[in-house]
C-alpha atoms as one frame of an Amber mdcrd trajectory, in Angstrom:
protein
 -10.137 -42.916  18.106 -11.355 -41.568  14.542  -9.386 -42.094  11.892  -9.525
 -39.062   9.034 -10.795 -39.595   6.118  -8.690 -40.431   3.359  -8.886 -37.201
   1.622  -7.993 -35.130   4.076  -5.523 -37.403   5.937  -3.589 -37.285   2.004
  -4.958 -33.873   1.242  -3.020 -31.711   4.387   0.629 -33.044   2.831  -0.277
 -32.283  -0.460  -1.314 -28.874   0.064   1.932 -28.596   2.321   3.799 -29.320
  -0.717   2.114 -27.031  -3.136   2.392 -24.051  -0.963   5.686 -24.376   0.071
   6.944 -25.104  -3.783   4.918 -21.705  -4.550   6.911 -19.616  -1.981  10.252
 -21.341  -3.229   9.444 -20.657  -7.019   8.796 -16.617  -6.387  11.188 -16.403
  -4.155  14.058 -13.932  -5.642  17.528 -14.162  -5.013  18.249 -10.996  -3.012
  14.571 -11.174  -1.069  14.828 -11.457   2.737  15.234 -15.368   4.169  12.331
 -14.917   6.307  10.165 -13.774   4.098   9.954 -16.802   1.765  12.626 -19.423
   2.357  11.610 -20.496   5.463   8.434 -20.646   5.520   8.787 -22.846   2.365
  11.138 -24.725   3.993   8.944 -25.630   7.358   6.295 -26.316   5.135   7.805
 -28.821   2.253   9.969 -30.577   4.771   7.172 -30.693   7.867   4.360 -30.517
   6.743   4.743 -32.834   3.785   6.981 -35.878   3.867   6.416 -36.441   7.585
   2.455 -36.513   7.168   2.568 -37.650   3.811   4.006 -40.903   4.806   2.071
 -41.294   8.006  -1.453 -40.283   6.420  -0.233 -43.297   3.769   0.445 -45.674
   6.860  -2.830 -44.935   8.221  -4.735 -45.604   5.032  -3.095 -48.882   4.168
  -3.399 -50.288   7.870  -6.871 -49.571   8.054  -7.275 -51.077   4.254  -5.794
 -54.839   4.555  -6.111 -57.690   7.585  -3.775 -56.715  10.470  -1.180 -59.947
   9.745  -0.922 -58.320   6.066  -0.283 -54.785   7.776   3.842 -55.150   7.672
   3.820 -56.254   4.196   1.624 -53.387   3.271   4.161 -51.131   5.367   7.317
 -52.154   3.909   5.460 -51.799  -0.119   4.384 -48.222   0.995   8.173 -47.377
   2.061   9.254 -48.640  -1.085   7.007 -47.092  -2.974   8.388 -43.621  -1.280
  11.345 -44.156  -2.014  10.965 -44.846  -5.740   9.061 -41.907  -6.290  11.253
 -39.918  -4.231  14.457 -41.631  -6.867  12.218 -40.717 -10.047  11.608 -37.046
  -9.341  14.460 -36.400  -8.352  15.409 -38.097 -11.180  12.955 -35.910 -13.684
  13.658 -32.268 -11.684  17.421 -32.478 -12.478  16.795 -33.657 -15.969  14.237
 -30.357 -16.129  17.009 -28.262 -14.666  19.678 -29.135 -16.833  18.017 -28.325
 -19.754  16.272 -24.842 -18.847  19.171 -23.719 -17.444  20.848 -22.667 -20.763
  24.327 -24.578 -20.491  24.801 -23.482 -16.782  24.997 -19.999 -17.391  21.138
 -19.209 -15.603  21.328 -21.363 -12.687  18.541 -19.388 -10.888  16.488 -20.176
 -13.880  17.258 -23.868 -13.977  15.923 -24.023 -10.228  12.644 -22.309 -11.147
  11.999 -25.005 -13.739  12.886 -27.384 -11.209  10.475 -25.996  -8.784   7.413
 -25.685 -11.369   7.810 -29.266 -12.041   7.428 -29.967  -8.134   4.309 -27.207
  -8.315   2.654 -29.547 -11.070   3.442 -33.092  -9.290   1.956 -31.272  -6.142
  -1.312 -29.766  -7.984  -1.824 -33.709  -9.454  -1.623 -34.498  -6.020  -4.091
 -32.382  -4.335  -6.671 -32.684  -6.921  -6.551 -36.820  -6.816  -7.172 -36.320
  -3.299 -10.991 -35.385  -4.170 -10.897 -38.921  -5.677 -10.172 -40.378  -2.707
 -13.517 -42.312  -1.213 -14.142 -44.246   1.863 -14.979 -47.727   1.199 -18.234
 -48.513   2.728 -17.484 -50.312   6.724 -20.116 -52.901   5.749 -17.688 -54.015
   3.116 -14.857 -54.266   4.609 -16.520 -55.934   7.313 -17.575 -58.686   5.199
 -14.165 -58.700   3.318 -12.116 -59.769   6.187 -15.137 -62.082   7.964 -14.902
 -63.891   4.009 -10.583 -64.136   4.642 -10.464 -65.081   8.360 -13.294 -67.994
   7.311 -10.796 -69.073   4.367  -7.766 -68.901   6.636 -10.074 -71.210   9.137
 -10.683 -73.503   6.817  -7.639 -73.694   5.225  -6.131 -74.426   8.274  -8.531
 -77.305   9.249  -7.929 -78.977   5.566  -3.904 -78.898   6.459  -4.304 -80.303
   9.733  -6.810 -82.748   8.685  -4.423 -83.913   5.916  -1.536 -83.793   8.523
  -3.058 -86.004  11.111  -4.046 -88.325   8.127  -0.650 -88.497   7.239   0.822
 -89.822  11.338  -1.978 -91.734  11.619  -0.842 -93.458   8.152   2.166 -94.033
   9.621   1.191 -95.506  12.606
Protein backbone atom coordinates (compact mmCIF):
# COMPACT_ATOMS: atom_id res chain seq x y z
CA UNK A 1 0.00 0.00 0.00
CA UNK A 2 1.24 3.75 -0.64
CA UNK A 3 1.63 5.76 2.00
CA UNK A 4 0.77 9.77 1.23
CA UNK A 5 3.10 12.00 1.27
CA UNK A 6 3.67 13.95 4.21
CA UNK A 7 2.23 17.09 2.97
CA UNK A 8 -0.78 16.04 2.00
CA UNK A 9 -1.35 13.29 4.61
CA UNK A 10 -0.86 16.74 7.28
CA UNK A 11 -2.18 19.13 4.71
CA UNK A 12 -6.14 17.54 4.36
CA UNK A 13 -6.60 18.21 8.46
CA UNK A 14 -5.23 21.42 8.29
CA UNK A 15 -7.28 22.71 5.63
CA UNK A 16 -10.27 20.92 7.52
CA UNK A 17 -9.52 23.17 10.29
CA UNK A 18 -9.17 26.42 8.48
CA UNK A 19 -12.36 26.07 6.64
CA UNK A 20 -14.42 25.03 9.22
CA UNK A 21 -12.98 27.97 11.71
CA UNK A 22 -13.92 30.36 8.61
CA UNK A 23 -17.62 29.23 8.50
CA UNK A 24 -17.75 29.43 12.46
CA UNK A 25 -16.17 33.03 12.54
CA UNK A 26 -18.94 34.55 9.86
CA UNK A 27 -21.39 32.75 11.10
CA UNK A 28 -24.13 35.30 12.69
CA UNK A 29 -26.19 34.66 15.49
CA UNK A 30 -29.68 34.56 13.97
CA UNK A 31 -28.31 32.79 10.47
CA UNK A 32 -29.86 29.37 9.73
CA UNK A 33 -27.93 26.14 11.55
CA UNK A 34 -27.52 24.53 8.33
CA UNK A 35 -26.17 27.00 6.61
CA UNK A 36 -22.92 27.46 8.58
CA UNK A 37 -22.82 25.62 11.89
CA UNK A 38 -22.80 22.40 10.68
CA UNK A 39 -20.93 22.26 8.12
CA UNK A 40 -18.23 23.85 10.38
CA UNK A 41 -18.91 21.50 12.77
CA UNK A 42 -18.46 18.13 10.43
CA UNK A 43 -15.54 19.69 9.22
CA UNK A 44 -13.39 20.89 12.50
CA UNK A 45 -14.43 17.83 14.42
CA UNK A 46 -14.09 15.10 11.29
CA UNK A 47 -12.15 16.15 9.20
CA UNK A 48 -9.47 17.51 11.49
CA UNK A 49 -8.61 15.89 14.79
CA UNK A 50 -9.47 12.40 13.53
CA UNK A 51 -7.00 12.71 10.42
CA UNK A 52 -4.84 15.02 12.02
CA UNK A 53 -3.77 12.50 14.51
CA UNK A 54 -3.75 9.55 12.18
CA UNK A 55 -1.81 11.42 9.24
CA UNK A 56 0.76 12.16 12.47
CA UNK A 57 0.75 8.29 13.30
CA UNK A 58 1.50 7.49 9.84
CA UNK A 59 4.40 9.88 9.51
CA UNK A 60 6.16 8.95 12.70
CA UNK A 61 5.76 5.05 12.08
CA UNK A 62 7.13 5.25 8.81
CA UNK A 63 10.04 7.74 10.29
CA UNK A 64 11.74 5.56 13.26
CA UNK A 65 12.66 1.50 13.51
CA UNK A 66 9.43 -0.47 14.14
CA UNK A 67 10.56 -1.49 18.07
CA UNK A 68 10.82 2.50 18.54
CA UNK A 69 7.23 2.84 16.86
CA UNK A 70 5.21 2.76 20.48
CA UNK A 71 7.48 5.18 21.99
CA UNK A 72 7.08 7.43 19.05
CA UNK A 73 3.16 6.79 19.45
CA UNK A 74 2.72 7.53 22.97
CA UNK A 75 5.22 11.17 22.41
CA UNK A 76 2.82 12.04 19.47
CA UNK A 77 -0.36 11.57 21.88
CA UNK A 78 1.25 13.63 24.29
CA UNK A 79 2.23 16.03 22.22
CA UNK A 80 -1.73 16.36 21.19
CA UNK A 81 -2.71 16.72 24.10
CA UNK A 82 -0.43 19.57 25.19
CA UNK A 83 -1.20 21.54 22.34
CA UNK A 84 -4.72 20.80 22.60
CA UNK A 85 -4.20 22.20 26.83
CA UNK A 86 -2.23 25.39 25.45
CA UNK A 87 -4.79 26.66 22.96
CA UNK A 88 -7.28 26.15 24.72
CA UNK A 89 -5.41 27.71 27.13
CA UNK A 90 -4.52 30.97 24.76
CA UNK A 91 -8.34 31.12 23.00
CA UNK A 92 -9.98 31.71 26.44
CA UNK A 93 -7.31 34.10 27.49
CA UNK A 94 -8.14 35.92 23.82
CA UNK A 95 -11.81 35.74 24.67
CA UNK A 96 -11.78 37.17 27.92
CA UNK A 97 -10.18 40.08 26.99
CA UNK A 98 -12.05 41.08 23.60
CA UNK A 99 -15.07 40.46 25.05
CA UNK A 100 -15.36 43.85 26.87
CA UNK A 101 -16.08 42.65 30.59
CA UNK A 102 -18.69 40.03 29.39
CA UNK A 103 -21.02 42.33 28.04
CA UNK A 104 -20.16 41.19 23.95
CA UNK A 105 -19.97 37.58 24.32
CA UNK A 106 -20.56 37.04 20.55
CA UNK A 107 -17.58 39.20 20.09
CA UNK A 108 -15.36 37.40 22.55
CA UNK A 109 -16.08 34.09 20.45
CA UNK A 110 -15.06 35.75 17.17
CA UNK A 111 -11.69 36.59 18.69
CA UNK A 112 -11.57 33.21 19.85
CA UNK A 113 -12.22 31.82 16.49
CA UNK A 114 -9.62 34.20 14.55
CA UNK A 115 -7.02 32.94 16.81
CA UNK A 116 -7.97 29.23 15.72
CA UNK A 117 -8.09 30.78 11.86
CA UNK A 118 -4.33 31.95 12.41
CA UNK A 119 -3.01 28.61 14.28
CA UNK A 120 -4.80 26.83 11.27
CA UNK A 121 -3.24 29.17 8.36
CA UNK A 122 0.46 28.42 10.28
CA UNK A 123 -0.54 25.07 9.84
CA UNK A 124 -1.37 24.69 6.30
CA UNK A 125 1.40 26.75 5.05
CA UNK A 126 4.22 24.55 7.13
CA UNK A 127 2.72 21.78 5.37
CA UNK A 128 4.58 22.99 2.01
CA UNK A 129 7.67 22.48 4.24
CA UNK A 130 7.04 19.19 4.69
CA UNK A 131 9.66 16.90 2.44
CA UNK A 132 10.08 13.27 1.99
CA UNK A 133 13.30 12.06 3.18
CA UNK A 134 15.05 10.33 0.43
CA UNK A 135 14.21 5.98 0.78
CA UNK A 136 17.94 5.48 0.15
CA UNK A 137 18.48 7.19 3.45
CA UNK A 138 16.43 5.78 5.48
CA UNK A 139 17.40 2.60 4.14
CA UNK A 140 20.84 3.01 5.21
CA UNK A 141 19.73 4.63 8.58
CA UNK A 142 18.11 1.62 9.97
CA UNK A 143 20.70 -1.10 8.09
CA UNK A 144 23.53 1.38 10.29
CA UNK A 145 21.00 0.72 13.80
CA UNK A 146 20.03 -2.96 13.29
CA UNK A 147 24.13 -3.55 12.67
CA UNK A 148 24.73 -1.57 16.10
CA UNK A 149 21.94 -3.42 17.87
CA UNK A 150 23.82 -6.76 16.37
CA UNK A 151 26.77 -5.94 17.64
CA UNK A 152 25.87 -4.66 20.71
CA UNK A 153 24.24 -7.65 21.43
CA UNK A 154 27.22 -9.96 20.57
CA UNK A 155 29.63 -7.65 22.94
CA UNK A 156 26.93 -8.37 25.97
CA UNK A 157 26.76 -11.90 25.38
CA UNK A 158 30.35 -12.26 24.80
CA UNK A 159 31.00 -10.47 28.13
CA UNK A 160 28.19 -12.64 29.71
CA UNK A 161 29.52 -16.00 28.79
CA UNK A 162 32.98 -14.62 29.95
CA UNK A 163 31.56 -13.94 33.09
CA UNK A 164 29.94 -18.13 33.78
CA UNK A 165 32.75 -19.36 32.32
CA UNK A 166 34.80 -17.26 35.08
CA UNK A 167 32.89 -18.80 37.43
CA UNK A 168 33.22 -22.12 36.48
Amino acid sequence: MKVPRRSTSSGYPSFSFLIGHVLMSFANHSDVYWAFHFPACILVVVGGPDLSFASSSIIISNAVLPEEQGVAGSFISTVVQYSLAIGLGIAATVETHVNKGGQDLILGYRGAWWLRIGFAAVCVLDCGYLRPRPPVLTQQRRRTRATAAVKNRAVFATSESQKSFRKI
